[in-house]
Structures are given as structure tokens and as C-alpha cells.
SEGUZA-712304 format. One record per residue: residue number from 0; x, y, z of N, C-alpha, C in turn. Coordinates in nm, 2 decimals, m for minus. Layout:
N
 resi   n_px   n_py   n_pz  ca_px  ca_py  ca_pz   c_px   c_py   c_pz
  NUM      X      Y      Z      X      Y      Z      X      Y      Z
...
# end
This chain:
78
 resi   n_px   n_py   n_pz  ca_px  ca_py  ca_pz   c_px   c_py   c_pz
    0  m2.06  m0.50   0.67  m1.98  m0.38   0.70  m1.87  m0.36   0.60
    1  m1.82  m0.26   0.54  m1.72  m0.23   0.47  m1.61  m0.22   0.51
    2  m1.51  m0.23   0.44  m1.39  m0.29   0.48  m1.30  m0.17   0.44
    3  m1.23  m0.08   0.57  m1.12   0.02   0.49  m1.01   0.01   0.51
    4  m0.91   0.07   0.41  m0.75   0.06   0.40  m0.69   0.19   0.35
    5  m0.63   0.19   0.29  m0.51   0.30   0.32  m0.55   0.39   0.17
    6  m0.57   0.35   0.14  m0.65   0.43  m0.06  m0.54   0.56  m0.07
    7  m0.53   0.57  m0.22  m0.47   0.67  m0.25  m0.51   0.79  m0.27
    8  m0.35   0.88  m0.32  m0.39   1.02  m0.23  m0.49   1.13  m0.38
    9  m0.46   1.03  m0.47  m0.54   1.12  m0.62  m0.61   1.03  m0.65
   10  m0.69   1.04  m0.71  m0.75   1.17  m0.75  m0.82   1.23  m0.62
   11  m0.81   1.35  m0.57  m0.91   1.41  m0.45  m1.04   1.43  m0.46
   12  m1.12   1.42  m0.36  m1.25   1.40  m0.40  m1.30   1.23  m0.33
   13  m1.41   1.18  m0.32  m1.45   1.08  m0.34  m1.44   0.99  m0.50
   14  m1.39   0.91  m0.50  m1.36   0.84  m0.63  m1.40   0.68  m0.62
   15  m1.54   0.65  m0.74  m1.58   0.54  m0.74  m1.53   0.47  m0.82
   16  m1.50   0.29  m0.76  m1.43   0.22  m0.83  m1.53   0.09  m0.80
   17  m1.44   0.04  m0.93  m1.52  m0.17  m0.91  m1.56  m0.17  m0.77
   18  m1.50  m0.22  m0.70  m1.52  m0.28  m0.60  m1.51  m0.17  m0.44
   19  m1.50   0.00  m0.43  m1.56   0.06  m0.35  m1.53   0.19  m0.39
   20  m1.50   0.29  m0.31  m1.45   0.39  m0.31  m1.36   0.46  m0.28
   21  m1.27   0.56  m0.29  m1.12   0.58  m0.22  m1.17   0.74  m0.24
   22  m1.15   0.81  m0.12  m1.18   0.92  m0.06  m1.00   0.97  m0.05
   23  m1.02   1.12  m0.08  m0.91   1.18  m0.08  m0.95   1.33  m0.02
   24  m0.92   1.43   0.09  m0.89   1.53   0.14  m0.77   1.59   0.12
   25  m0.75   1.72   0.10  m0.65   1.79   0.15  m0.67   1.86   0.28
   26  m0.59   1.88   0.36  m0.56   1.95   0.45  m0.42   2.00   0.56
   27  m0.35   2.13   0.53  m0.23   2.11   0.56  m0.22   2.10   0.73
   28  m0.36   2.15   0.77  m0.26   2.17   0.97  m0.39   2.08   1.04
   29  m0.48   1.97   0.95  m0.53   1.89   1.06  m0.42   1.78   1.12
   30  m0.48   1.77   1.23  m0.36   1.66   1.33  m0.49   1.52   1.32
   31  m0.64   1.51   1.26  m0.67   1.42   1.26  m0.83   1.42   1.17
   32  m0.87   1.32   1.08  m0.94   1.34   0.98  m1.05   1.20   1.02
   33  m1.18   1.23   1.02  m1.30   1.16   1.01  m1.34   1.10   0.90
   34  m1.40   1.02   0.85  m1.50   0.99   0.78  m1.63   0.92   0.84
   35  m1.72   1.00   0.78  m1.86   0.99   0.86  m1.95   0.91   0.76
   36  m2.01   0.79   0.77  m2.08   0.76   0.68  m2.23   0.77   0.69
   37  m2.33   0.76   0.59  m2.45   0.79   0.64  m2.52   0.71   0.56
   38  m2.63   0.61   0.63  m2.78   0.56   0.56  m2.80   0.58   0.46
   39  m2.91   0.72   0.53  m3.05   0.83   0.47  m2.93   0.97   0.44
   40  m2.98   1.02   0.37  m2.93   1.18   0.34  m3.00   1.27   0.43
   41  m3.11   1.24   0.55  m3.20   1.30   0.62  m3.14   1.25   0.78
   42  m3.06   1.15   0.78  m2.99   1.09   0.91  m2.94   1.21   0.95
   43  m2.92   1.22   1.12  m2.88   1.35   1.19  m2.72   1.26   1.28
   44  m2.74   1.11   1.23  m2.61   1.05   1.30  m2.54   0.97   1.21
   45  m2.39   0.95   1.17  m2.41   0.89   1.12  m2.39   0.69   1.16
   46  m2.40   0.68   1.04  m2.41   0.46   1.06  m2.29   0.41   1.08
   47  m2.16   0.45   1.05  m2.03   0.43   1.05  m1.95   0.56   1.04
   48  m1.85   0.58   1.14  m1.79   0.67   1.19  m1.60   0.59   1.16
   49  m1.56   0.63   1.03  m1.37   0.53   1.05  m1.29   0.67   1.06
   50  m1.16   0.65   1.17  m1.08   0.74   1.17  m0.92   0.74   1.05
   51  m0.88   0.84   1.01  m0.76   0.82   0.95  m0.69   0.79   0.98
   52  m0.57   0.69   1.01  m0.46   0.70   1.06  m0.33   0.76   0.99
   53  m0.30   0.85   1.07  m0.20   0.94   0.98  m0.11   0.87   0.95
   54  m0.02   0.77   1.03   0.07   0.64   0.94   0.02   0.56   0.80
   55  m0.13   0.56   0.76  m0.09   0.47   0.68  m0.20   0.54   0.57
   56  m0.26   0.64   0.61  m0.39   0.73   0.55  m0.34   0.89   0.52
   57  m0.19   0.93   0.51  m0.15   1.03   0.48  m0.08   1.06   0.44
   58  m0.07   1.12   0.33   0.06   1.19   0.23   0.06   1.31   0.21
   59   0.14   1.36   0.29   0.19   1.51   0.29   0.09   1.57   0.32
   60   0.02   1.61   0.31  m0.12   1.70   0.36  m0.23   1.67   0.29
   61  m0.21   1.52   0.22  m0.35   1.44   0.18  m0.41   1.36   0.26
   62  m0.54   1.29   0.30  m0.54   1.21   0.39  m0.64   1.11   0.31
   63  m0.64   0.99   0.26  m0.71   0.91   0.20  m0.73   0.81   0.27
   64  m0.79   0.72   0.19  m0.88   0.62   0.26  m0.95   0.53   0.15
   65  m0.98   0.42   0.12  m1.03   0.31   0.05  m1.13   0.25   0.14
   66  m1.26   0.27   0.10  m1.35   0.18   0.20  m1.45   0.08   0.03
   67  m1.39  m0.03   0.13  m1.44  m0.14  m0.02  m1.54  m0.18   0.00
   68  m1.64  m0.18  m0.09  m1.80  m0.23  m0.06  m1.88  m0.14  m0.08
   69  m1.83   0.00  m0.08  m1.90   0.13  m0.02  m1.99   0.16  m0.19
   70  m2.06   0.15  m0.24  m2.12   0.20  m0.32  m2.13   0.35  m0.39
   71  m2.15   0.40  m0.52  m2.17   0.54  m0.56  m2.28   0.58  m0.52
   72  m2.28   0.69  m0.51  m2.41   0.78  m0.41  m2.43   0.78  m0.26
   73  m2.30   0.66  m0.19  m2.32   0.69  m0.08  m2.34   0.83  m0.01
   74  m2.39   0.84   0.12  m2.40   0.96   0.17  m2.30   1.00   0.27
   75  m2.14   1.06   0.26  m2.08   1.09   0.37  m2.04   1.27   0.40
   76  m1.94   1.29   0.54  m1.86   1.38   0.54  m1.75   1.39   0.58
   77  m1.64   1.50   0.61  m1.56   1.44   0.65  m1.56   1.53   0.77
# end
């Protein structure tokens, strides 16, 4: 299972690194942000579901996230 933390707020976008990924959103009036992870690209659920915590996953109307392990091409949304 992948391991997430607090990842920075740039570059936005999903951004692949050595060792995982760091996910960036904007959003100015959500009060709370998903990350949905998925298998298959054909899954209707997904396999890991992490929530943002706005204390330690948000800057100003960014909401990121670092999930380590996570591979390029994974399949998510938010």
C-alpha cells in the first residue's frame, strides 16, 4: 500500500517523481478534496480512496498530496 503525506502545492497537475507522485488541485470554495485511486482504467470502484487534510494538504486554494510508491500511469481522480 502507498504511503501519503503532505506533497507540494507546484507544480499542479499530477507530477511523477523517483520515488512516487505529488498531486496538486486548485480549488477556491471546496471545504474537502478526494483522491481516488484506481487498478484497471475499466474499474467502476476505486482500490484506494485518501482524503486531504486541509491542515497539512492545503495552501491557499491548493490542495496536494505526495503518495510514495504510486507509479506513472497510475489511474486516478479527484
Amino acid at each position: 500500500m502507498e504511503a501519503a503525506g503532505p506533497g507540494k502545492p507546484f507544480p499542479l497537475g499530477a507530477t511523477p517523481c523517483a520515488d512516487g507522485v505529488n498531486f496538486s488541485v486548485f480549488s477556491r470554495h471546496a471545504t474537502g478534496v478526494f483522491l481516488c485511486l484506481f487498478s484497471h482504467e475499466h474499474d467502476d470502484e476505486p482500490s484506494r480512496t485518501i482524503e486531504f487534510d486541509p491542515r497539512t494538504n492545503r495552501t491557499g486554494d491548493l490542495w496536494h498530496m505526495f503518495v510514495r510508491g504510486l507509479k506513472p500511469g497510475a489511474f486516478y481522480l479527484y
